[in-house]
N, C-alpha and C positions, 0 to 999 in steps of 0.2 A: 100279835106278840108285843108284849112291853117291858124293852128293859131300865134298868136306873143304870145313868152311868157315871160312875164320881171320882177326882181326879185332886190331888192337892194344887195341880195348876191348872191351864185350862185344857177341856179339850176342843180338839181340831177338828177329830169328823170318827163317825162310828157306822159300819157297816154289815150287812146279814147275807148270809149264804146258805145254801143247801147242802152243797157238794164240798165245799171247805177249799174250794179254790177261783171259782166265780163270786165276788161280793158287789154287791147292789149300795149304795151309799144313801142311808134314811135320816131323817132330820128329825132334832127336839132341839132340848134344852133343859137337861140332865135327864128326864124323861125320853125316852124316843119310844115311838110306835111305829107299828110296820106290818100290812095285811099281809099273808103269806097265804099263796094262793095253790094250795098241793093239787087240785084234782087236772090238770096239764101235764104235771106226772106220770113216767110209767111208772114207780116204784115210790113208795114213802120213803124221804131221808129217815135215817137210822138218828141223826142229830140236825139242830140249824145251829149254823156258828155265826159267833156274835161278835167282830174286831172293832176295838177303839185303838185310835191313836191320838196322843196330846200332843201337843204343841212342841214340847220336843224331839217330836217323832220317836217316843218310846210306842210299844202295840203289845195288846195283852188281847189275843182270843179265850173266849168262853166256846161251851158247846155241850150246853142241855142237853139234859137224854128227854126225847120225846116221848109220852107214852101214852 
């Protein structure tokens, strides 16, 4: 999975979940990538959710519909 993440100032750190309440913290530079590895799973997530936070500690989650 690749998201683009863009901010008018900077950001601080972006991270992915399955569950919408465990997140993993994955690295770029506006670009982030991130292998996501479903078959450890009992169940397909229904969505992966995608939190950024900037520098001023504002957070804005996304959460693609998988399909």
């Amino acid at each position: 999975m690749t998201a683009e993440v863009t901010d008018d100032g900077d950001i601080d750190k972006v991270e992915i979940s399955t569950d919408g309440e465990t997140y993993t913290r994955i690295y770029g530079n506006r670009l982030y990538t991130h292998n996501i590895t479903l078959s450890n799973l009992d169940e397909l997530p229904e969505k992966i959710y995608i939190r950024a936070t900037d520098k001023s500690e504002n957070v804005k989650t996304l959460s693609p519909t998988i399909s």
